[in-house]
Structure formats: structure tokens, C-alpha cells
C-alpha positions, -999 to +999 in steps of 0.1 A: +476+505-455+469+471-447+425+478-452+433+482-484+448+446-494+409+433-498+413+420-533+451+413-536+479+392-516+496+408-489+518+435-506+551+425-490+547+389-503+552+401-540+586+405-550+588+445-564+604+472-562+585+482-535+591+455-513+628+458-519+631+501-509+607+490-478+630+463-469+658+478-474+650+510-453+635+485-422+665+462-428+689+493-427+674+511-395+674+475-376+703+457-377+702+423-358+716+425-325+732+393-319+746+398-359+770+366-368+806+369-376+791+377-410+787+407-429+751+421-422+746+426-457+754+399-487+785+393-501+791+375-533+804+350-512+779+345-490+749+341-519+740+302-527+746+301-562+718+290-584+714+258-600+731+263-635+704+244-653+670+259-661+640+257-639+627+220-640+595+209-656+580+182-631+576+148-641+564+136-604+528+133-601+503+156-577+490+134-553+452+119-556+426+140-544+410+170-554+399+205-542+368+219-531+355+258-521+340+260-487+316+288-480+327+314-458+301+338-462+325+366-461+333+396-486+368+399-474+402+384-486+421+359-467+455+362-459+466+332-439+454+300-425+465+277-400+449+242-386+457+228-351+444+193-365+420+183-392+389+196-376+402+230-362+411+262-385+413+296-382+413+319-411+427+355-411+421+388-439+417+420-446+398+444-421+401+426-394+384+392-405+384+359-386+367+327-393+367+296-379+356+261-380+354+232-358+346+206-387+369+204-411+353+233-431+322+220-435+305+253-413+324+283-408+319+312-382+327+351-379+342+360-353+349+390-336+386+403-333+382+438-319+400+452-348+393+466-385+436+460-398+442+441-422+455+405-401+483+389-419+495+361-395+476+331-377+491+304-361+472+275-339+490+256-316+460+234-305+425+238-313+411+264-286+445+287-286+450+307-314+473+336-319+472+363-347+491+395-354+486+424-383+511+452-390+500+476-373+515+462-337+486+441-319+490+406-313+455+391-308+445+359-288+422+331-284+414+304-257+382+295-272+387+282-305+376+320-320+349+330-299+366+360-283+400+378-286+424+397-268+448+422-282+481+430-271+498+457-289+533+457-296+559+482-299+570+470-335+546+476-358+556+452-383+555+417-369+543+400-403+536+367-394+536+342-364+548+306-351+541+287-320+549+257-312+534+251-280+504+271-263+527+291-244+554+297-268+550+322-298+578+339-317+566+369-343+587+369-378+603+404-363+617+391-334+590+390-305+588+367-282+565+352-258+570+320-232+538+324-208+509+323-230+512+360-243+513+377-212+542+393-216+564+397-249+602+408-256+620+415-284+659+404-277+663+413-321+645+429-345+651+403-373+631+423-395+617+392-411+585+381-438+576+345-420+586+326-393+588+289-384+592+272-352+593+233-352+603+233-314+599+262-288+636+258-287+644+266-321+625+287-347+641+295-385+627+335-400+632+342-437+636+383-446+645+401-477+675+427-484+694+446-509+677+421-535+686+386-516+667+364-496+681+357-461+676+329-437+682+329-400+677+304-376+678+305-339+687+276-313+687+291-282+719+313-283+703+340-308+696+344-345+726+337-365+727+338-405+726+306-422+718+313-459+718+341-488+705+331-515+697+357-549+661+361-547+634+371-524+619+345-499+581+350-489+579+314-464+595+287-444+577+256-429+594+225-409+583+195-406+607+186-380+638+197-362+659+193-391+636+193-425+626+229-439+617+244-473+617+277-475+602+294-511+598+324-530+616+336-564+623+366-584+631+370-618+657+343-622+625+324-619+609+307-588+628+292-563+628+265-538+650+257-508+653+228-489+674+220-461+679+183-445+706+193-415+683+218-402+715+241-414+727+235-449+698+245-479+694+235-511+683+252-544+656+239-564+640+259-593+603+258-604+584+278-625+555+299-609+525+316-627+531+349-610+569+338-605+574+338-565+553+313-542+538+328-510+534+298-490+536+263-484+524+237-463+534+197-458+509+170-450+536+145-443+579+148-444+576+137-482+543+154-496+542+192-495+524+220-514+529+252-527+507+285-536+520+314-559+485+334-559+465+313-586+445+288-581+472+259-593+497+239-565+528+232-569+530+192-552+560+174-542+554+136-524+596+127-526+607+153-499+612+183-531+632+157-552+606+160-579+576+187-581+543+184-599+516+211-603+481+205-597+450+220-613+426+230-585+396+238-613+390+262-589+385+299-599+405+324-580+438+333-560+451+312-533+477+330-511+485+308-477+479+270-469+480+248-439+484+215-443+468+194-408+468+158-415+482+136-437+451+135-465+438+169-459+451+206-468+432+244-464+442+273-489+429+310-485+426+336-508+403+356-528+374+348-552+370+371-589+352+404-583+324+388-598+317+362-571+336+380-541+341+366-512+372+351-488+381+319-507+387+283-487+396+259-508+399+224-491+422+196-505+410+159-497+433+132-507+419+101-520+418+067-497+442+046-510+436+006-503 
């Protein structure tokens, strides 16, 4: 299944019907081990309610730069990005693709990753180690910057995405985890979860969908223990630190955005998507963040989410992930129209400011 997401974003990222009888069936068969004092599924009690008002129009505005498209030279879609610093990327998509780039985009490269899945996750702790995962259980790695991988293969075929903080510390969104560079991985809970995010290797916060609510858990060392419901799907979480986090996604009360300053309590925001959920979202600084629902506009916040702005790209196409390495530089992947084809890399450049 996951070769045939070439021309589309990842299936489980949309918020359907489909997503919602899958999750539920993984969600029902893996119950968390280390479940809260909670319920395991939502009460009406337990759901954030929504803001009363209607989603807001923006008034903020996006902040100076524009977008570009890099050449990748690639037919395939990309699924996810991420950039260990401004220079360094790694771009992951459908059957089995890898690219990379050791100057900011300006050349990318093919590598090899010993597989023909679909890969769905990349994270980059620095810029030679990279780990990436598809859902079909292998966990692949790199020590130099993309040239070769290793695969690992997990028992869980569904680990979705992938955070690490540190070189040696990786935690998959379904629970696995490694502390020696990958050379052995456990799996204390299935979490059954769509993204992870792990500001510290001491504490990581997964966002999962079931029975029709978004769920966030975060874990501190003692297991993962609920901290929100909220009554819509979630696609993505990023921190910026210990104790900022926006998680997104939406549904059809319209798109949603949390944002938690405690590290513990969240806070609902709504927006208005073009497709109605977001996928991703990346943060070039604690106030300035941005935001990719699968067309080529960005949602922008540069107030910490107070206010929200969206920004044309001009380009053509669907952007589905986004890392965000330095403060005046962003990289979104997706797909370009069947007429020009091709893994898309768009590249945001702010503007110097005197």
C-alpha cells in the first residue's frame, strides 16, 4: 500500500473515514500499557471544547521572504523532510526515495535506501545521522549524511513517523525506542500514534487519532500518560522547547490548532485550511511557525500562534511536510501537477532585515 501514495499525501494524514475504521481497529487491538487513570477512550469530559467563535480570519502578517522550487530530479512524491541545520536535509517519498543536500538545496543527491516502501518519516539529529522509517516495519539509518543506509526491521509495522533528539536517541510515533544509536530497539507501549516529537531525549509528546478525537500523549520518563482530547483529528506536533508545542490538524468543524505553553495544558485555536486539516508544521524561531495543509499556501504565525497569516507561495503544487532549520530559512516537500511531475522542494528564504 504505501508504493501507491506517489501522487497524493500520506493516506493516514487525511482525515476520512478510512483513517478513522483503521485507527480505530489499531487503536482497539493496542491499548497503551502504562494507560492513565483515564478512560482509554474519550469521554465528553475529557474532549477540550472548541472555541465557541468561528474559525478566525488572520490579520497578522506572513513574514518577509519568499519561496522558491529546488530541483530534485526525482519523479517521486515526498513525504517528509527534516534539516539538522540550514545546510543539511534529507528528504523522504514514495518507493523508497531519499534525497539529500549538503547546501541548503542548492544540489540535491539520490541516494540509495535498500528499499522500494513508500518512507513516511525522517528525522536528522545532526548532519551525517539520519534516521527514517516506512510502514512496513524497517527503520533505516545513516552516518554519512545519505550516502549509505542500514535497515533495521521492526516488529510493528506501523511506526509512522520519527523523532530524535540526540544521535543516539530515537522514539518512533508507535512507541519504539532506541538509546544506543539504533542498535537495539524496544517498544515498552504501542501508542499507536500519527507523529511524534521529542524536544529532549527525556521527554517526547505523540499525537494519535480514535473514535473520531484527536489524542495527545506525552511522556517524561515515567511512561506515556494522556494529556489532551480534543474533537478532531491531529496529523502533527513540533516543540520548540521543553515546554512550547503546537500540535495541528482539523476535521470538519474546521481546521484546528493547538498550542500548549506548560508543556501540559493546550490551547484551541481555529483556522481555516484549503483542504481543511494541516499535515505538518515547522517553527524557525519560538514566535514564527508555519503550517502545510497539502496546497501550495502556508499558514504563518510570528506571535507564538496569537495571530495567524497565510502566505501565497506562487508556487504550483502540494506541499505535505516542512522543516524549519534556522531562523530565516524553511524546506517544504510534496508533489508537483502530473504535468510537470516530480518530488517538489520548495525553499522559504526570509528577507534580511536591517
Amino acid at each position: 500500500m504505501g508504493d501507491s501514495r506517489n501522487s497524493r499525501p500520506i493516506a493516514w494524514k487525511v482525515p476520512s473515514l478510512f483513517v478513522a475504521i483503521v485507527t480505530l481497529v489499531v487503536v482497539t487491538a493496542t491499548v497503551l500499557a502504562d494507560t492513565p487513570p483515564r478512560p482509554a477512550n474519550p469521554q465528553p469530559s475529557d474532549v477540550l471544547p472548541l472555541d465557541p467563535t468561528p474559525p478566525s480570519t488572520a490579520t497578522s502578517s506572513p513574514p518577509p521572504g519568499r519561496w522558491t522550487i529546488q530541483d530534485t530530479g526525482v519523479s517521486a512524491s515526498l513525504n517528509d523532510i527534516s534539516c539538522a541545520d540550514g545546510s543539511h536535509c534529507i528528504a523522504v517519498g514514495a518507493v523508497g526515495t531519499i534525497l539529500s543536500t549538503a547546501d541548503a538545496g542548492n544540489s540535491w543527491s539520490t541516494g540509495h535506501s535498500g528499499t522500494t516502501h513508500a518512507l513516511i518519516g525522517v528525522s536528522c539529529p545532526s548532519p551525517t545521522v539520519c534516521y527514517a522509517v516506512n510502514n512496513f516495519g524497517e527503520l533505516l539509518k545513516t552516518s554519512d549524511a545519505g550516502a549509505s543506509w542500514s535497515i533495521s526491521a521492526l516488529r510493528n509495522r506501523t511506526p509512522f513517523a520519527i523523532s530524535c533528539p540526540t544521535t543516539a536517541d530515537c522514539v518512533t510515533a508507535d512507541g519504539f525506542e532506541t538509546h544506543d544509536g539504533g542498535g537495539s530497539w524496544q517498544q515498552a507501549s504501542r501508542i499507536a500514534g500519527l507523529d511524534v516529537a521529542c524536544p529532549a531525549s527525556s521527554r517526547c509528546y505523540a499525537v494519535r487519532n480514535q473514535l473520531g478525537h484527536g489524542v495527545i500523549l506525552g511522556n517524561n520518563r515515567g511512561g506515556w500518560t494522556l494529556q489532551a482530547v480534543t474533537p478532531y483529528f491531529l496529523n502533527a506536533v513540533i516543540c520548540t522547547s521543553l515546554d512550547k508545542c503546537l500540535a495541528v490538524g482539523g476535521g470538519e468543524s474546521g481546521t484546528n490548532i493547538l498550542t500548549t505553553g506548560d508543556g501540559h495544558s493546550w490551547t484551541v485555536r481555529q483556522h481555516r485550511a484549503g483542504q481543511q486539516t494541516f499535515f505538518d508544521v515547522g517553527c524557525t524561531t519560538v514566535e514564527t511557525c508555519f503550517l502545510v495543509d497539502g496546497t501550495a499556501d502556508v499558514l504563518t504565525t510570528t506571535d507564538q500562534g496569537q495571530t495567524w497569516a497565510w502566505h501565497s507561495t506562487g508556487l504550483v503544487g502540494s506541499l505535505y511536510a516542512i522543516s524549519c532549520p534556522a531562523a530565516d530559512s524553511c524546506f517544504a516537500v510534496g508533489s508537483a501537477p502530473a504535468a510537470t511531475g516530480g518530488g517538489l522542494v520548495a525553499h522559504f528564504q526570509a528577507e534580511m532585515t536591517r
